[in-house]
C-alpha positions as CSV (number, residue, x, y, z in Angstrom):
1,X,-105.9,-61.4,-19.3
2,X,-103.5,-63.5,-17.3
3,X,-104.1,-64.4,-13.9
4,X,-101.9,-66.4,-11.7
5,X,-103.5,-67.1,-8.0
6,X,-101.7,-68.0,-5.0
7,X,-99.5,-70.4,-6.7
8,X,-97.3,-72.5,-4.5
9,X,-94.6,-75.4,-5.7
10,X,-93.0,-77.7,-3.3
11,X,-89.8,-79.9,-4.5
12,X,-89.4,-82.8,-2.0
13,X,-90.5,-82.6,1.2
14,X,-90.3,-79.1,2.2
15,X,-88.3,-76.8,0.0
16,X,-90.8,-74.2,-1.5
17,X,-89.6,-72.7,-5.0
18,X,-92.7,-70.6,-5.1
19,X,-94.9,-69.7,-2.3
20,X,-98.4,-68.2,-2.5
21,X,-97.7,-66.0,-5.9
22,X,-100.4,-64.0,-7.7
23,X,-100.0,-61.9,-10.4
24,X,-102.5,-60.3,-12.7
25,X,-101.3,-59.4,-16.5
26,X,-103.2,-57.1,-18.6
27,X,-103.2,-57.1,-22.2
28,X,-100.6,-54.6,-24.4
29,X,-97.5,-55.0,-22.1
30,X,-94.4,-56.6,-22.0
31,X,-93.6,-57.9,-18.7
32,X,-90.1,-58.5,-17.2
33,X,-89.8,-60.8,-14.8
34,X,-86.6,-60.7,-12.8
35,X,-85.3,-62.3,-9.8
36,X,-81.8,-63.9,-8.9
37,X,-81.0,-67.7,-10.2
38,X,-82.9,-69.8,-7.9
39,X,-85.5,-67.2,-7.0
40,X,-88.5,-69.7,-8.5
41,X,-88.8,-67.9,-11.8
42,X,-88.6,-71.1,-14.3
43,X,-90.7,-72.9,-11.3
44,X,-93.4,-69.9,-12.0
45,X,-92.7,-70.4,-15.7
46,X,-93.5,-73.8,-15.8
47,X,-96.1,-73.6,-14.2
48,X,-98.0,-71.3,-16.1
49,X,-97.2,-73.2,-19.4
50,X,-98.4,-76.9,-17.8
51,X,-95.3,-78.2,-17.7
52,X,-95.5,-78.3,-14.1
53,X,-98.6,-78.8,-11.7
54,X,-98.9,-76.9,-8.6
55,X,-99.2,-77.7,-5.6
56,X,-101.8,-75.2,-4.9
57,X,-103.0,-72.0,-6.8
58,X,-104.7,-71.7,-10.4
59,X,-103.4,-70.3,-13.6
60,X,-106.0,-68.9,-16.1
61,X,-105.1,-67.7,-19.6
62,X,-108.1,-65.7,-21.3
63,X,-110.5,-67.2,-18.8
64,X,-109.6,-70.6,-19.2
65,X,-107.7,-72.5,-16.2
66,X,-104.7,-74.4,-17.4
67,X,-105.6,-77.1,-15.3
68,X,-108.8,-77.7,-16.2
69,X,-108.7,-76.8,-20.1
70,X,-105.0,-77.7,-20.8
71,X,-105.6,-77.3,-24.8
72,X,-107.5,-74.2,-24.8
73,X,-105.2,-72.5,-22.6
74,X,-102.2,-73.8,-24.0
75,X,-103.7,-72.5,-27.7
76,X,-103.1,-69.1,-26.5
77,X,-99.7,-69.3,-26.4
78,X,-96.1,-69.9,-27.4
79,X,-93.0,-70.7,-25.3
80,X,-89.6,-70.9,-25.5
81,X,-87.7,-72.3,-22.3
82,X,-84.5,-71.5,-20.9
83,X,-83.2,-74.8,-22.9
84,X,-83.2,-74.7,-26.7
85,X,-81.7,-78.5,-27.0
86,X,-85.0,-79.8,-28.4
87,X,-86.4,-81.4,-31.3
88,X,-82.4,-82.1,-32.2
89,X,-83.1,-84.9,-35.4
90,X,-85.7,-82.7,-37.1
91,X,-84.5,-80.5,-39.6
92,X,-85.4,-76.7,-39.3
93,X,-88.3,-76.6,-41.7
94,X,-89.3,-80.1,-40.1
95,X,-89.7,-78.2,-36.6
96,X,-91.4,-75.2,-37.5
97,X,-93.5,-77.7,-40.0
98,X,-94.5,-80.0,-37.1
99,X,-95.4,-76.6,-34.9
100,X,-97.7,-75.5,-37.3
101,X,-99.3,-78.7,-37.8
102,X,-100.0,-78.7,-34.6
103,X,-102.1,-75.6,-34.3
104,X,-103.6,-76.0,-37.4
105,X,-102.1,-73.5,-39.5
106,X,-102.8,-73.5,-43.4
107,X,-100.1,-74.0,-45.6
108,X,-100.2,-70.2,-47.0
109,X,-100.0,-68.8,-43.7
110,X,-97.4,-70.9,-42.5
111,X,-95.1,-70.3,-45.5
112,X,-95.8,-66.5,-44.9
113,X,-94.7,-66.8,-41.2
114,X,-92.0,-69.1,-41.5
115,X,-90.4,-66.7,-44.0
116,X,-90.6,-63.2,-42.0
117,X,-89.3,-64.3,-39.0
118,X,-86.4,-66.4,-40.4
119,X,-85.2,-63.9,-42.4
120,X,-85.9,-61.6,-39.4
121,X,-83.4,-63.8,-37.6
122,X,-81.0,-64.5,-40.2
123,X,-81.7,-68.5,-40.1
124,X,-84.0,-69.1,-43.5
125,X,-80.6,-70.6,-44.9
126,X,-80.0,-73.5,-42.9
127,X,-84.0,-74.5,-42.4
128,X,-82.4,-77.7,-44.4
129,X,-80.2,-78.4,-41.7
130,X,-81.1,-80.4,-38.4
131,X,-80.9,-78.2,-35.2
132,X,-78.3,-80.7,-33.9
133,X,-75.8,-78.9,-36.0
134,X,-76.7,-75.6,-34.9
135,X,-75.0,-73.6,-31.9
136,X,-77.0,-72.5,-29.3
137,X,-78.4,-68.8,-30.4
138,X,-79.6,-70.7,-33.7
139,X,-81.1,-73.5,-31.8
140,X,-82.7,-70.4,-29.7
141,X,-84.1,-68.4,-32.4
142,X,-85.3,-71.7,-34.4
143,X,-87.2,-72.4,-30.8
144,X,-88.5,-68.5,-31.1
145,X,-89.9,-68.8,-34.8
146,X,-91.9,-72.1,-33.6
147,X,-94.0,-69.7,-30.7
148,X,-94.9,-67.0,-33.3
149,X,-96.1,-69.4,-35.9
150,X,-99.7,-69.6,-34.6
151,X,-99.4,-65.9,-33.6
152,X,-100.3,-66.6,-29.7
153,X,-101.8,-63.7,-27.8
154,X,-99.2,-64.4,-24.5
155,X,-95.4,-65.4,-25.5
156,X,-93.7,-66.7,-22.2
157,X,-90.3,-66.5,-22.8
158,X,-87.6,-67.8,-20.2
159,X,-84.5,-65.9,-20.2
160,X,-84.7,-65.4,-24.5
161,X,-81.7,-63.3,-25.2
162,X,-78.9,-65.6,-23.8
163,X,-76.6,-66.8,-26.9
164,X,-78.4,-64.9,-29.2
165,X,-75.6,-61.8,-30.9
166,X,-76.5,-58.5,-30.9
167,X,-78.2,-57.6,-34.1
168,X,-80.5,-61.0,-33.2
169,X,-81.3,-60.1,-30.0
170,X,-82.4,-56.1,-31.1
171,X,-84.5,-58.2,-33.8
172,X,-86.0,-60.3,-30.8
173,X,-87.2,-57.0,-28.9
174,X,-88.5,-55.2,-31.9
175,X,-90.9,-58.6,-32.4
176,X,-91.6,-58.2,-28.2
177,X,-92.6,-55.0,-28.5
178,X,-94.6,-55.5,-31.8
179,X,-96.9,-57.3,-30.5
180,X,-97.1,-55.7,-27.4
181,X,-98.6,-52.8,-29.7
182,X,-100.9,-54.8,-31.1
183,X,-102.9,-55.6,-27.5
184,X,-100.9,-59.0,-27.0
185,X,-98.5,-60.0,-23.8
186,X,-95.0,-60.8,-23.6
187,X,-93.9,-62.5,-20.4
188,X,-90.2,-62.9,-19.9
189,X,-87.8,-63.8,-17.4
190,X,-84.2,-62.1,-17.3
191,X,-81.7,-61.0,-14.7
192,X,-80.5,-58.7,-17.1
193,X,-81.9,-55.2,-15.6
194,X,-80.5,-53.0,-18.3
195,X,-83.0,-55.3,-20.7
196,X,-86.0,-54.8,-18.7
197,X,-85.2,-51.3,-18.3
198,X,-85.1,-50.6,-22.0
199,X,-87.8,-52.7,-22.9
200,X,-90.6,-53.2,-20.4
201,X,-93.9,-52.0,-19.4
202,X,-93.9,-53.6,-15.9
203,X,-91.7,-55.9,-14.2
204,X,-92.1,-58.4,-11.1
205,X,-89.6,-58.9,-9.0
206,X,-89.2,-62.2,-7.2
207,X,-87.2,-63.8,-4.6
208,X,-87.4,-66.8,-2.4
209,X,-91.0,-67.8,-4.5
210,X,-92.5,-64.3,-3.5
211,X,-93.3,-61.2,-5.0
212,X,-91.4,-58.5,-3.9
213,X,-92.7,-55.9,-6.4
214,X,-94.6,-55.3,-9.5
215,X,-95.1,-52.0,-11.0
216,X,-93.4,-49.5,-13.4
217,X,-89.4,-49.6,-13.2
218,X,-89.6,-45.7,-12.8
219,X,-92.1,-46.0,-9.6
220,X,-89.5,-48.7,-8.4
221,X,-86.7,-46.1,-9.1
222,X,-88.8,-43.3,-7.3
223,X,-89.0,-45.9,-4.1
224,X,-85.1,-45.2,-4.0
225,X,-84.0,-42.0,-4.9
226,X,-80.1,-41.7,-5.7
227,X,-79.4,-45.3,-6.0
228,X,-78.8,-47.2,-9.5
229,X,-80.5,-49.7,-10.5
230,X,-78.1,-52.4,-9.6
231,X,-78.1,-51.3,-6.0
232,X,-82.1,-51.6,-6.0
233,X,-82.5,-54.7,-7.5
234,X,-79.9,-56.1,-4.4
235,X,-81.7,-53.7,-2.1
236,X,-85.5,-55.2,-3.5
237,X,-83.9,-58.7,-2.8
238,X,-81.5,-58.6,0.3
């Protein structure tokens, strides 16, 4: 279970990038959510992962508050930001290598999982190669093989598809819905509504730091009979 409660982030003085969210995930779902650019979805994101402290409002991750038990929370699991440009003078195999180091995993299992979801990918032949010399969708799926190695039971992903090509990213949303199916919980941001239609259990839908709806995409679509979805998503966030 996932629980974020009345979370609020100020930048500055006085502009608010999320005001007085809450959101409750439950486990076996994949969860879209979608909002325009500057709608306070990496602010949310961030948040949830540490990276950011807010100003008010908790964030618990299997009972543990993120705040107050940073590593156990943050055990539970794997991220992938909106910025794959990390870790650029390690080599692929160091990466992953230093990620399962990290949580611990045993050398059998890390061979195991470092070899299914490269291949999966289609990068286990430049793992010799540092990540400086890859282009963006290998630097993004390098980034996506670290947050599986320790198979978390929440993957956050922020906007994962961009760069990746089209046989990659159908690869990327068999593995999200994998694990939704086994009782885990994918969290992902994307403006891409023909994704999250396709792909997800529930969706949230935010704009100006508030959430304008959560639910099913077909109860949304039942909200507004005859439009598309294009036209609720603007109508949702006018």
């Amino acid at each position: 279970m996932i629980e974020l409660t009345n979370l609020r982030k100020v930048y500055g003085k006085d502009h608010v990038a999320v005001d007085d969210l809450s959101l409750e995930i439950k486990p076996g779902q994949i969860i879209g959510f979608i909002g325009p650019n500057g709608a306070g979805k990496t602010t949310t994101i961030k948040m949830m992962t540490g990276i950011l402290k807010p100003n008010n409002g908790t964030v618990t991750i299997n009972g543990f508050d993120i705040s107050q038990n940073p590593i156990e929370a943050k055990k539970a699991f794997g991220y992938v930001s909106d910025s794959p440009n990390s870790f650029l003078k390690l080599k692929g195999i160091e990466y992953l290598n230093f990620v399962a180091d990290m949580y611990e995993i045993d050398k059998e299992t890390r061979v195991q999982r470092i070899e299914q979801y490269t291949k999966a990918l289609k990068i286990d032949t430049v793992l010799q190669q540092k990540i400086a010399s890859y282009s963006h969708g290998m630097r993004q799926k390098i980034m996506v093989v670290g947050s599986l190695i320790h198979d978390p039971y929440l993957l956050i992903l922020d906007e994962p598809l961009t760069g990746l090509d089209p046989q990659s990213a159908f690869t990327l949303k068999e593995i999200m819905r994998q694990r939704a199916d086994q009782g885990k919980i994918v969290f992902f941001s994307t403006h891409v509504l023909e994704v999250a239609e396709k792909l997800c259990d529930e969706i949230s839908i935010i704009n100006h730091g508030k959430i304008v709806y959560n639910g099913t995409l077909n109860s949304l679509k039942d909200e507004y009979a005859n439009l598309s979805l294009e036209e609720i998503f603007l109508e949702v966030t006018a």
